[in-house]
Each structure stands twice: as C-alpha cells, then as structure tokens.
Chimera marker file (.cmm) of the C-alpha trace (Angstrom):
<marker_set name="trace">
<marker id="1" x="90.337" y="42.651" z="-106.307" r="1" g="1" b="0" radius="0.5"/>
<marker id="2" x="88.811" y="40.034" z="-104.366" r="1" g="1" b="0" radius="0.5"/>
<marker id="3" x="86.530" y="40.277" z="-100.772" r="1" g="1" b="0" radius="0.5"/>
<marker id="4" x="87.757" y="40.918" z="-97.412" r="1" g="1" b="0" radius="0.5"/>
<marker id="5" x="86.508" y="37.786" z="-95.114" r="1" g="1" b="0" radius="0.5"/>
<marker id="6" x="86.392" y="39.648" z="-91.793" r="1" g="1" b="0" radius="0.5"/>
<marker id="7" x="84.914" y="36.697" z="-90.132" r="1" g="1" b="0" radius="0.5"/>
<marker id="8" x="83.798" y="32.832" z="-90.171" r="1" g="1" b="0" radius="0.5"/>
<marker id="9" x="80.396" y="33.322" z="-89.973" r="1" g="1" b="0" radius="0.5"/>
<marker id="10" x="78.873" y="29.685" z="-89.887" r="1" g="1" b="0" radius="0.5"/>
<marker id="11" x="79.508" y="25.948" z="-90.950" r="1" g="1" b="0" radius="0.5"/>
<marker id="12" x="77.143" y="23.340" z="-91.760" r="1" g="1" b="0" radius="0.5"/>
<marker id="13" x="77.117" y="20.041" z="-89.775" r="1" g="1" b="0" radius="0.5"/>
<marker id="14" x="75.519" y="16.685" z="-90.810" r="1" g="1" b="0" radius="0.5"/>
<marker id="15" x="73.872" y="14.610" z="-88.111" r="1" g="1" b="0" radius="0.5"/>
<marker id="16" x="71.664" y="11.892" z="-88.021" r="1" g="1" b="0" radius="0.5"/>
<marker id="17" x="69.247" y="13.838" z="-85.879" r="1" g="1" b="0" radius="0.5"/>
<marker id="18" x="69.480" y="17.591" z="-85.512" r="1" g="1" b="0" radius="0.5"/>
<marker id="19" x="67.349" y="17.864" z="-82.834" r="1" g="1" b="0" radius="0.5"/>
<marker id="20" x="69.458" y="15.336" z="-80.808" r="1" g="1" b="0" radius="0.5"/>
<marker id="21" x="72.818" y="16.734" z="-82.455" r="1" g="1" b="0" radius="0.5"/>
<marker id="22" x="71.403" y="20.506" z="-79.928" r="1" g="1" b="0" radius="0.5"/>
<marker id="23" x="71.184" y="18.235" z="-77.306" r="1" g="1" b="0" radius="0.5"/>
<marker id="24" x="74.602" y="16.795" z="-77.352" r="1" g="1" b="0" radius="0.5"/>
<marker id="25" x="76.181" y="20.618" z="-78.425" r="1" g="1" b="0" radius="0.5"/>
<marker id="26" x="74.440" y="22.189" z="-75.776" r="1" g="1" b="0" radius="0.5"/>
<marker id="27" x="75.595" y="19.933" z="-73.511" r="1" g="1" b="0" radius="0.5"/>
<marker id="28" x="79.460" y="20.002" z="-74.178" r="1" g="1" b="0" radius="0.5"/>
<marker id="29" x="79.954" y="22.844" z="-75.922" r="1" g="1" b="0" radius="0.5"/>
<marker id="30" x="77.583" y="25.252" z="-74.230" r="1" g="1" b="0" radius="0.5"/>
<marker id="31" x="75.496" y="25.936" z="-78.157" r="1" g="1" b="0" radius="0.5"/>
<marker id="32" x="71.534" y="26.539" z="-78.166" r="1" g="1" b="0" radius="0.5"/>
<marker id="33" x="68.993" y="26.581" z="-81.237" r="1" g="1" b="0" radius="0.5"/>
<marker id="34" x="68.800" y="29.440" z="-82.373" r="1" g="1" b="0" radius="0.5"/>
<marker id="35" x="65.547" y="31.428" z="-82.149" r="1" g="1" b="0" radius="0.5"/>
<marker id="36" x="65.500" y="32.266" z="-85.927" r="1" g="1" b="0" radius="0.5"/>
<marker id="37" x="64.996" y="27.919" z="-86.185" r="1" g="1" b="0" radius="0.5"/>
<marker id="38" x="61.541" y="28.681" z="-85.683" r="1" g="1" b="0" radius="0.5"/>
<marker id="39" x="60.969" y="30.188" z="-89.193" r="1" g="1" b="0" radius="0.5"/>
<marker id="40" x="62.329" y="26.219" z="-90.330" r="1" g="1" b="0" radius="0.5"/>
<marker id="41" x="58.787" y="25.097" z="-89.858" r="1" g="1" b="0" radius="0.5"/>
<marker id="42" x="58.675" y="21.609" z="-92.005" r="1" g="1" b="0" radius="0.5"/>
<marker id="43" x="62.842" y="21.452" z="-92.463" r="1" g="1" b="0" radius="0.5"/>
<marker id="44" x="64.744" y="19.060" z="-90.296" r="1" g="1" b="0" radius="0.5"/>
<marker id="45" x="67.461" y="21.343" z="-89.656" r="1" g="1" b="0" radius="0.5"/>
<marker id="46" x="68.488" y="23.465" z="-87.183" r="1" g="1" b="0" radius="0.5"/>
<marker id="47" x="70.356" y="26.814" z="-86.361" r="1" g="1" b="0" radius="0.5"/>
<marker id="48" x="72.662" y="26.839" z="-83.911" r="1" g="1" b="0" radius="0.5"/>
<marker id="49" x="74.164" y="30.223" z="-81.466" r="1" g="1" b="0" radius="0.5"/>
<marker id="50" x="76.708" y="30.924" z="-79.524" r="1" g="1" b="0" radius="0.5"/>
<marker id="51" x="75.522" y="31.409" z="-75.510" r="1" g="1" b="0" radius="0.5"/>
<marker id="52" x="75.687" y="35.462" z="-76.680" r="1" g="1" b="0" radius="0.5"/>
<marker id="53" x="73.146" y="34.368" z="-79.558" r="1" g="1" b="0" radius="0.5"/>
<marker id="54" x="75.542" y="34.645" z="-82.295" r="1" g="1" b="0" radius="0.5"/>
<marker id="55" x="74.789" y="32.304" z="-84.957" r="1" g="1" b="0" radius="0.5"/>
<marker id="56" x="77.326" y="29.856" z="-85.670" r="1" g="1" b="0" radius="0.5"/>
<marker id="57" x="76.026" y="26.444" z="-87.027" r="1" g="1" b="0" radius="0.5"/>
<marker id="58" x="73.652" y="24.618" z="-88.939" r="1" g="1" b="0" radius="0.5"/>
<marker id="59" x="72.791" y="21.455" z="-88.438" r="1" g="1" b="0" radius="0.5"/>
<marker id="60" x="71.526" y="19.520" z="-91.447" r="1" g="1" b="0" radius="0.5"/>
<marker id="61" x="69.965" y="15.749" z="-91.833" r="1" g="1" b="0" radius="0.5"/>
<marker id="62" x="72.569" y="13.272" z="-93.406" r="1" g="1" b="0" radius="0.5"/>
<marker id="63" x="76.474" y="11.966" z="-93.466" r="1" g="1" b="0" radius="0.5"/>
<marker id="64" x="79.331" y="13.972" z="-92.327" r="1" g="1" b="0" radius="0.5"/>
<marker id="65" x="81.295" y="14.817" z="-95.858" r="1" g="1" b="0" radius="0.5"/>
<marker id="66" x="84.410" y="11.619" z="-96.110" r="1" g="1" b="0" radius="0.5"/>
<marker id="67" x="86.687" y="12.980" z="-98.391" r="1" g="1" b="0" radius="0.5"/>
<marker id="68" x="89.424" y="14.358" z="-95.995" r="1" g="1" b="0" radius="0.5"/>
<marker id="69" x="89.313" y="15.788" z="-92.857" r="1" g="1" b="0" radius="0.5"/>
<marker id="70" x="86.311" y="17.839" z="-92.038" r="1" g="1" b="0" radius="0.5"/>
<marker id="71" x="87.243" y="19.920" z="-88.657" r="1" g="1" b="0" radius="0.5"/>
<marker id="72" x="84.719" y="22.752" z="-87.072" r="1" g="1" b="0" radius="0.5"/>
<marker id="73" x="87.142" y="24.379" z="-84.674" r="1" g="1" b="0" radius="0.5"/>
<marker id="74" x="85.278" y="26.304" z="-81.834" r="1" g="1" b="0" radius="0.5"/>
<marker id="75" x="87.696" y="29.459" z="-80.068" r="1" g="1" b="0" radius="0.5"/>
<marker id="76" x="87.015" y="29.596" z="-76.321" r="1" g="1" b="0" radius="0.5"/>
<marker id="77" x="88.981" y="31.425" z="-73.628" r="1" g="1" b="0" radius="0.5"/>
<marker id="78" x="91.655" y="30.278" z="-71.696" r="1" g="1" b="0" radius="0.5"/>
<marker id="79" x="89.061" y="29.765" z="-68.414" r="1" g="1" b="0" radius="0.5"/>
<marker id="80" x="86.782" y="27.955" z="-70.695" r="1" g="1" b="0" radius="0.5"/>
<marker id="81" x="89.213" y="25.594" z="-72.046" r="1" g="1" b="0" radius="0.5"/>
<marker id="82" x="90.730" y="24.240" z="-68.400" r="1" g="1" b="0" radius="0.5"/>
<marker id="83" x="86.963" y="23.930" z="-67.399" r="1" g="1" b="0" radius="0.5"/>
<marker id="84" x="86.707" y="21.553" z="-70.710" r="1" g="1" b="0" radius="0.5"/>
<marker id="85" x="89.993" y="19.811" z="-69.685" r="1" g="1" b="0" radius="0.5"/>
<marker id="86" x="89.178" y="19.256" z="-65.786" r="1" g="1" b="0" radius="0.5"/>
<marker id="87" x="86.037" y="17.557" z="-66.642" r="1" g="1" b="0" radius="0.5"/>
<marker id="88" x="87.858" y="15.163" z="-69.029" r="1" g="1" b="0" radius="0.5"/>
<marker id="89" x="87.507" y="12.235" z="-68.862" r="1" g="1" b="0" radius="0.5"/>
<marker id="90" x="83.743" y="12.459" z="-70.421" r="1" g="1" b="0" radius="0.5"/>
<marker id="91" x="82.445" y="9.177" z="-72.043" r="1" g="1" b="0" radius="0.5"/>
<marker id="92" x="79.944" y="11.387" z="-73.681" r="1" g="1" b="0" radius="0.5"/>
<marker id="93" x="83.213" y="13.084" z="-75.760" r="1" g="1" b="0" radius="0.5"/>
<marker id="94" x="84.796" y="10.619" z="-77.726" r="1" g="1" b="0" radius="0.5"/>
<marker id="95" x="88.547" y="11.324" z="-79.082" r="1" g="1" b="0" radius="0.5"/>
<marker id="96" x="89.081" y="10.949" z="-82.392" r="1" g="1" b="0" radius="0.5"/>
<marker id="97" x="89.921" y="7.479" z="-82.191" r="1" g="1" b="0" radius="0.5"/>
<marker id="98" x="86.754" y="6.448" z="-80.039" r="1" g="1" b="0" radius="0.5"/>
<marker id="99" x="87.558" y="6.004" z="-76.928" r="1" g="1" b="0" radius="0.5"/>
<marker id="100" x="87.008" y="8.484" z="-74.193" r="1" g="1" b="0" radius="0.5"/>
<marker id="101" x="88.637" y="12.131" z="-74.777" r="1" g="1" b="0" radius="0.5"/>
<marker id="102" x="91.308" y="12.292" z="-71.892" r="1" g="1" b="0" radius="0.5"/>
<marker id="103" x="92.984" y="15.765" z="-70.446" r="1" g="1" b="0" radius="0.5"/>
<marker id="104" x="96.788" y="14.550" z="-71.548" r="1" g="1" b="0" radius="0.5"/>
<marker id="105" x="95.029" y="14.705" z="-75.237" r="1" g="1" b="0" radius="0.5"/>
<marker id="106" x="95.180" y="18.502" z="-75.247" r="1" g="1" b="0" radius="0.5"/>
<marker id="107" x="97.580" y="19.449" z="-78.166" r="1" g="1" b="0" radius="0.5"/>
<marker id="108" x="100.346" y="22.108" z="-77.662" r="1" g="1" b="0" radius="0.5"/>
<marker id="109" x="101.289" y="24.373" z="-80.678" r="1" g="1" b="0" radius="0.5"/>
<marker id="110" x="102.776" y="26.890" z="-79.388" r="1" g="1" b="0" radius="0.5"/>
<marker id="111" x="100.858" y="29.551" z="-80.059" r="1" g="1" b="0" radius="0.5"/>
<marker id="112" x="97.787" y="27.568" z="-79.258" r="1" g="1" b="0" radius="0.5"/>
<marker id="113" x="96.025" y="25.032" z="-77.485" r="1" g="1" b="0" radius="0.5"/>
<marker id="114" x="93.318" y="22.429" z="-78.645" r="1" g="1" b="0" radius="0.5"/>
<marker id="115" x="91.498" y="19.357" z="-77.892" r="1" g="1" b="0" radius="0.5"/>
<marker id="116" x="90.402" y="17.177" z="-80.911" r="1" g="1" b="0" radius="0.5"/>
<marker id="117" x="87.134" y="14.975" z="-80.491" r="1" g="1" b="0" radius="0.5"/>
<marker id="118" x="83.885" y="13.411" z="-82.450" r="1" g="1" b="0" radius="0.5"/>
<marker id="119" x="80.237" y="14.558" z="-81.939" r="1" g="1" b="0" radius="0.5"/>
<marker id="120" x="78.325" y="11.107" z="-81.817" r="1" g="1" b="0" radius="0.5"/>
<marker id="121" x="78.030" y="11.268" z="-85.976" r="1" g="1" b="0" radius="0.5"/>
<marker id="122" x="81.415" y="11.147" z="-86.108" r="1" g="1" b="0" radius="0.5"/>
<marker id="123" x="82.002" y="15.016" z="-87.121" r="1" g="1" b="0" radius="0.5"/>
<marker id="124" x="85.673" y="15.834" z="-86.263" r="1" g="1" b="0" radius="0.5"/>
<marker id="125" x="85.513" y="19.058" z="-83.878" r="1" g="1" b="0" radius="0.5"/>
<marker id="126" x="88.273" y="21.199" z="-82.006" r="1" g="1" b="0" radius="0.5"/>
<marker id="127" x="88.035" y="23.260" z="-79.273" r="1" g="1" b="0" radius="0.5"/>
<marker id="128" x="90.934" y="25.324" z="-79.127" r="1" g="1" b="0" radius="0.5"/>
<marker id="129" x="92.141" y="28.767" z="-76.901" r="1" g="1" b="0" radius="0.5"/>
<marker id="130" x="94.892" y="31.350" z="-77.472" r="1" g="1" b="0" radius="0.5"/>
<marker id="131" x="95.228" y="31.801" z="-74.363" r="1" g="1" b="0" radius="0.5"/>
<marker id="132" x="98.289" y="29.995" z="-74.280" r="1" g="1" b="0" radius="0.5"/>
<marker id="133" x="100.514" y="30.860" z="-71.013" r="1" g="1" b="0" radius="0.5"/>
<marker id="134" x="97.357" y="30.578" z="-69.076" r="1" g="1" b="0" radius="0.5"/>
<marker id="135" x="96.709" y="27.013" z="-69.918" r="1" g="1" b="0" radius="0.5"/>
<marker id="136" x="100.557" y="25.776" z="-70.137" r="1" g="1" b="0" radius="0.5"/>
<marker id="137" x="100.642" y="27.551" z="-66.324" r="1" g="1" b="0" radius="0.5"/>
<marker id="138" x="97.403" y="25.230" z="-65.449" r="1" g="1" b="0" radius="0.5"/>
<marker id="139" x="98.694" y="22.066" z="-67.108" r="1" g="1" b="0" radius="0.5"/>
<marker id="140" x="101.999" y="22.837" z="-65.068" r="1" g="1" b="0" radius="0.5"/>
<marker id="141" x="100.396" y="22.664" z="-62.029" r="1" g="1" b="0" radius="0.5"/>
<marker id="142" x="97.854" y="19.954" z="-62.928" r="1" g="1" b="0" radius="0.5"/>
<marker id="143" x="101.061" y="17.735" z="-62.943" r="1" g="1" b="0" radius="0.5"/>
<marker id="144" x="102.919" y="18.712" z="-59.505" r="1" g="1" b="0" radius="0.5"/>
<link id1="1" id2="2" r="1" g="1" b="0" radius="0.2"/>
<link id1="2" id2="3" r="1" g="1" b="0" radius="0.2"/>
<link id1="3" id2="4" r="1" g="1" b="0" radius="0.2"/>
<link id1="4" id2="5" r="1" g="1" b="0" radius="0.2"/>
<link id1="5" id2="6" r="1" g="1" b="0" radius="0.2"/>
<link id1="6" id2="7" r="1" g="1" b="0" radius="0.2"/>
<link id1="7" id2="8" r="1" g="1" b="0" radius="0.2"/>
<link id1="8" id2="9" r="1" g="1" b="0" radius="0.2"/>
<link id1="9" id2="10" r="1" g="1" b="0" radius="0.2"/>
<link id1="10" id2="11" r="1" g="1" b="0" radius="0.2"/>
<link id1="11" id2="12" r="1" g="1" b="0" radius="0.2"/>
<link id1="12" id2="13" r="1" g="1" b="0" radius="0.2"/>
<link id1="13" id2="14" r="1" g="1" b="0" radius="0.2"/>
<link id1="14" id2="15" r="1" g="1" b="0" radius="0.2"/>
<link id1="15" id2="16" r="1" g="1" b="0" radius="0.2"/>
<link id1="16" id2="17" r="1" g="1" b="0" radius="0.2"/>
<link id1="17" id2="18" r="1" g="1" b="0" radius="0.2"/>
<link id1="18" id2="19" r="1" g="1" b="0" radius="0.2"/>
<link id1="19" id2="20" r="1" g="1" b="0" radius="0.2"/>
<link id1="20" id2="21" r="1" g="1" b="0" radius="0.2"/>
<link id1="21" id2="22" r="1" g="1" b="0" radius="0.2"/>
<link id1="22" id2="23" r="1" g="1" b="0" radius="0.2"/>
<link id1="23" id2="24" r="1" g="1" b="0" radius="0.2"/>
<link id1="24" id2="25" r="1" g="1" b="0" radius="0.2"/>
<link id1="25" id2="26" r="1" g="1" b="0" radius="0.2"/>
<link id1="26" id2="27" r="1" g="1" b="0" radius="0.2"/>
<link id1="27" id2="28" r="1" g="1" b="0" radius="0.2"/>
<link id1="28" id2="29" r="1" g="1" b="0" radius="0.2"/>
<link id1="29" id2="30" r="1" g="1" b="0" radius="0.2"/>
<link id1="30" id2="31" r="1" g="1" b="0" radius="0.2"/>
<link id1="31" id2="32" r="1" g="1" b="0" radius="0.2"/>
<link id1="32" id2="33" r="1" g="1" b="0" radius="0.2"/>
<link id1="33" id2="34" r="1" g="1" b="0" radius="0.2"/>
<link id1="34" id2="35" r="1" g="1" b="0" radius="0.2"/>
<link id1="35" id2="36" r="1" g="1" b="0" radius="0.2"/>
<link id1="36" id2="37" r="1" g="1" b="0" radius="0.2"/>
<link id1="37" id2="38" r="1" g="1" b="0" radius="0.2"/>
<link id1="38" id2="39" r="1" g="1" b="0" radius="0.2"/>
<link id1="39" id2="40" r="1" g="1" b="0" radius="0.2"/>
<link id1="40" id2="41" r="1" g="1" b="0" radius="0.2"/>
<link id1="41" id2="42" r="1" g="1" b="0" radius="0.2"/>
<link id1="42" id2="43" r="1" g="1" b="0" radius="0.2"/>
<link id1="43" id2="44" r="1" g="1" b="0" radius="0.2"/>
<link id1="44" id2="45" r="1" g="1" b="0" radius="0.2"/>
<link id1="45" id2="46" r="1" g="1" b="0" radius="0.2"/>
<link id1="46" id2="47" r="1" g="1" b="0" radius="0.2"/>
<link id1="47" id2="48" r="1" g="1" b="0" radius="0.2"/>
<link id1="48" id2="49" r="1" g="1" b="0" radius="0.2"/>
<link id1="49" id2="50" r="1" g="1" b="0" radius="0.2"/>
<link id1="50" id2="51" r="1" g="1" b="0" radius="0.2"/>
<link id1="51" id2="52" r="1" g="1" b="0" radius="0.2"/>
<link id1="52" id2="53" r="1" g="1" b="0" radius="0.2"/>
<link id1="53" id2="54" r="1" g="1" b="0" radius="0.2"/>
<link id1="54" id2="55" r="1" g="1" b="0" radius="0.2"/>
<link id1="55" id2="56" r="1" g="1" b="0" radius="0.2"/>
<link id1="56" id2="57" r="1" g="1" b="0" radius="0.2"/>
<link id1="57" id2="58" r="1" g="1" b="0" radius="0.2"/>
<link id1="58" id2="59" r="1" g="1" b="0" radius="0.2"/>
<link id1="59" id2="60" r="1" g="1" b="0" radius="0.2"/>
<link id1="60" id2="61" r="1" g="1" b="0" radius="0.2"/>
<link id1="61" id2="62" r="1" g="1" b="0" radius="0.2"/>
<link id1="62" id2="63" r="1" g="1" b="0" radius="0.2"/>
<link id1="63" id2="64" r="1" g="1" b="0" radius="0.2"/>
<link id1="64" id2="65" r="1" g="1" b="0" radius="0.2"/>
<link id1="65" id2="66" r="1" g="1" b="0" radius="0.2"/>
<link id1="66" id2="67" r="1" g="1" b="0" radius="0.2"/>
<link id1="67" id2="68" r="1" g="1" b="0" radius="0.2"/>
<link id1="68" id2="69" r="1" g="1" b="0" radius="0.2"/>
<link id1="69" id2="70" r="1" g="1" b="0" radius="0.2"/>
<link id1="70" id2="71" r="1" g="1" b="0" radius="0.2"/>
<link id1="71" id2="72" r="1" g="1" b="0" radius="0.2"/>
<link id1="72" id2="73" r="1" g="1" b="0" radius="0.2"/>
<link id1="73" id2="74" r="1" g="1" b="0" radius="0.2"/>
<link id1="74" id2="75" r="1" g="1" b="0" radius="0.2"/>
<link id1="75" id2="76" r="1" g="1" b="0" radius="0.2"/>
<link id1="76" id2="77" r="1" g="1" b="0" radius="0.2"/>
<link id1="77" id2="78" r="1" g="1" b="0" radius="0.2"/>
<link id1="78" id2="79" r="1" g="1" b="0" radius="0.2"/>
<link id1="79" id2="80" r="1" g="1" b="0" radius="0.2"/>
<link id1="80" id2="81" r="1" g="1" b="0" radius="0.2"/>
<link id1="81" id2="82" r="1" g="1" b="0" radius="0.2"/>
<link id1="82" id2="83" r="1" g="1" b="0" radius="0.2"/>
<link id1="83" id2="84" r="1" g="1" b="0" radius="0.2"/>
<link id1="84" id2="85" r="1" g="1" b="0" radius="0.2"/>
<link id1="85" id2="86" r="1" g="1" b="0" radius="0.2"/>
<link id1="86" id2="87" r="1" g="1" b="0" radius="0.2"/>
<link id1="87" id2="88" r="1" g="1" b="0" radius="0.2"/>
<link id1="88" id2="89" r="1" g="1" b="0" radius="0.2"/>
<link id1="89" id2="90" r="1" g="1" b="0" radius="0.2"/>
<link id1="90" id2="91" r="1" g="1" b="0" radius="0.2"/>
<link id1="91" id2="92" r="1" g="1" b="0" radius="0.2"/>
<link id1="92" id2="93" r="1" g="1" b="0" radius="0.2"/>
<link id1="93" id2="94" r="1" g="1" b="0" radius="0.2"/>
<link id1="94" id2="95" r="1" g="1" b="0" radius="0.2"/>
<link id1="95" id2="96" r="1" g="1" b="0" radius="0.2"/>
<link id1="96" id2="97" r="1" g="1" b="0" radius="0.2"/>
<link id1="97" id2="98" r="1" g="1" b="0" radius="0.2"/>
<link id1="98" id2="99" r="1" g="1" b="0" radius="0.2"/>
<link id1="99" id2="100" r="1" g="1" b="0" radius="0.2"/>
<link id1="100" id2="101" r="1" g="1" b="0" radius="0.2"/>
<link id1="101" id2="102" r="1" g="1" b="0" radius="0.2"/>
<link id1="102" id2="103" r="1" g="1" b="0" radius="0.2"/>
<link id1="103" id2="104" r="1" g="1" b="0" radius="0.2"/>
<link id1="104" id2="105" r="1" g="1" b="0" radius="0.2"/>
<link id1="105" id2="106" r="1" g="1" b="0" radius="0.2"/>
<link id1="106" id2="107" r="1" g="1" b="0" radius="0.2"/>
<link id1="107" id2="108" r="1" g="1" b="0" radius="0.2"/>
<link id1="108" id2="109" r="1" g="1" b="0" radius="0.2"/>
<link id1="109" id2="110" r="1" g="1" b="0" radius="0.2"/>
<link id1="110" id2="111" r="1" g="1" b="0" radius="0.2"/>
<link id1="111" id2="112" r="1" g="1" b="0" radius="0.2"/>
<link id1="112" id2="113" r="1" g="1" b="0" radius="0.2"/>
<link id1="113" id2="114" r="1" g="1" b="0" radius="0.2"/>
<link id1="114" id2="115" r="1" g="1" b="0" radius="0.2"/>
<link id1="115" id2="116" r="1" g="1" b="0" radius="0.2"/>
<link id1="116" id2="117" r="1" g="1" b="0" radius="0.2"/>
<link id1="117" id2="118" r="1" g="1" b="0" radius="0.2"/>
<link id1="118" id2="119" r="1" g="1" b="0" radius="0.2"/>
<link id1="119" id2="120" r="1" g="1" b="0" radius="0.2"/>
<link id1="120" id2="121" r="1" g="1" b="0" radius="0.2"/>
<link id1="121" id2="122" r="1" g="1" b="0" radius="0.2"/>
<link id1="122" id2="123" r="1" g="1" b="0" radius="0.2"/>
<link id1="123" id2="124" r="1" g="1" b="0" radius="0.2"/>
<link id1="124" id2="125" r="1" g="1" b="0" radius="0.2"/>
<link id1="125" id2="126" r="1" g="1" b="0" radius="0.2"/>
<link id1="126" id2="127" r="1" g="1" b="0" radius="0.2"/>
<link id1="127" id2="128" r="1" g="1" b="0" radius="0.2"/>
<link id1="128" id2="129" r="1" g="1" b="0" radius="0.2"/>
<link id1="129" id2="130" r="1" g="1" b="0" radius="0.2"/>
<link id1="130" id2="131" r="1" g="1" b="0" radius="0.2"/>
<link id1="131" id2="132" r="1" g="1" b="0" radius="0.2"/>
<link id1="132" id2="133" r="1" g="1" b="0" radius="0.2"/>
<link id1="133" id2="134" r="1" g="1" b="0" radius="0.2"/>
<link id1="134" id2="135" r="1" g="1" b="0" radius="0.2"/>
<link id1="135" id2="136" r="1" g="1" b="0" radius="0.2"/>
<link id1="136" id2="137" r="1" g="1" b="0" radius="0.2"/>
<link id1="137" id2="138" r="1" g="1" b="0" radius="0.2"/>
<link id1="138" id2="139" r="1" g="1" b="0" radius="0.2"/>
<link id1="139" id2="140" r="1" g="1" b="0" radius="0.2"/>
<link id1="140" id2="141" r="1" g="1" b="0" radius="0.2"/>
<link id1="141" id2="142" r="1" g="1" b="0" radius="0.2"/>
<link id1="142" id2="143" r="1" g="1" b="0" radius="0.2"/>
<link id1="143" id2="144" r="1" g="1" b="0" radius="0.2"/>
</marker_set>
C-alpha cells in the first residue's frame, strides 16, 4: 500500500535572483519570504508563504527545468481572481507568449477558471479559482 498525499505542500522555482524573484511574487501574487529563510544564512535561496504564513515555495538560483511544461498553479478565491483579472492589463505579467497578460486570456474549463502567465525567468505559472459561477457571473457583466 502506498501513501496518502493529503496535500501539495511546496514546489521549487528557479530564478535568476531569488531575492528579486520575492519582489516580483509579492507583488502579483500577494507571497512573502518566509521567516524560517532566515536560518538560510550563506544559501541564495529563499522560502516563500502564503499571506496566512503557510509555506509554499522555494526559490532556488538557476534555469527553470526545459523539458516540458513546468506549471506552479496557485488556488485563489473567486474575489481574488476578478481582482487579478480587473487589473489586467499588467506589463509587469507577461502571458505565456510575452506580451502583456490581458483579462479575455482567462481560460474557461468548466469546472474552473485560470489565467496562464511567466514570472520574469520565464517559469510558467497559473492562477486559477473554483469558484466558477462567481467569475462566469463577473465576466458576464464585464461584457454588457
């Protein structure tokens, strides 16, 4: 018999710089160092919490992996994913293409709904909500 996952607990991201990697996170996706960084004393990299202080990152010094897509997918509520959308266009947030994320990019699935974007190393990152009906209700009247 094998384990029981009953959670994702972390995933490693590569950067260029870490410390400017916490910048950009904290910025768009609301993430902070995490206090337990401290004990890194002489490591470049960096541990990275939720707003609640729940560890859910490291950042590490090098090249995002390129064998395949690589996507950290980040769960926010239905609130916090129209306040991502309404302040879309962001140059700071490039789609996965390069230019400028856009509010129309928001994918659909049904169940779900994400945006797809780039940190500025080029890591592939989601932000996605279950929260369905709420969002299709504010993308309804987004277009009226």
């Amino acid at each position: 018999m094998g384990i029981r996952v009953s959670a994702l607990d972390h995933v490693h991201i590569y950067v260029a710089d870490p410390r400017q990697a916490a910048d950009w996170y904290g910025r768009v996706l609301g993430l902070q160092i995490h206090p337990s960084s401290a004990n890194l004393e002489g490591k470049r990299s960096l541990y990275m919490a939720t707003p609640r202080g729940r560890y859910c990152a490291t950042f590490f010094p090098g090249k995002p992996p390129s064998d395949g897509d690589h996507t950290t997918a980040f769960r926010v509520p239905g609130t916090g994913f129209i306040a991502f959308g309404a302040g879309l266009p962001d140059p700071d947030i490039p789609a996965r293409g390069g230019e400028p994320l856009q509010m129309r990019d928001a994918d659909d699935h049904g169940l779900a709904w994400s945006y797809y974007f780039q940190d500025p190393d080029g890591n592939h990152l989601e932000v996605t909500t279950y929260d369905h009906r709420r969002v299709r209700d504010w993308f309804r009247g987004v277009a009226q």
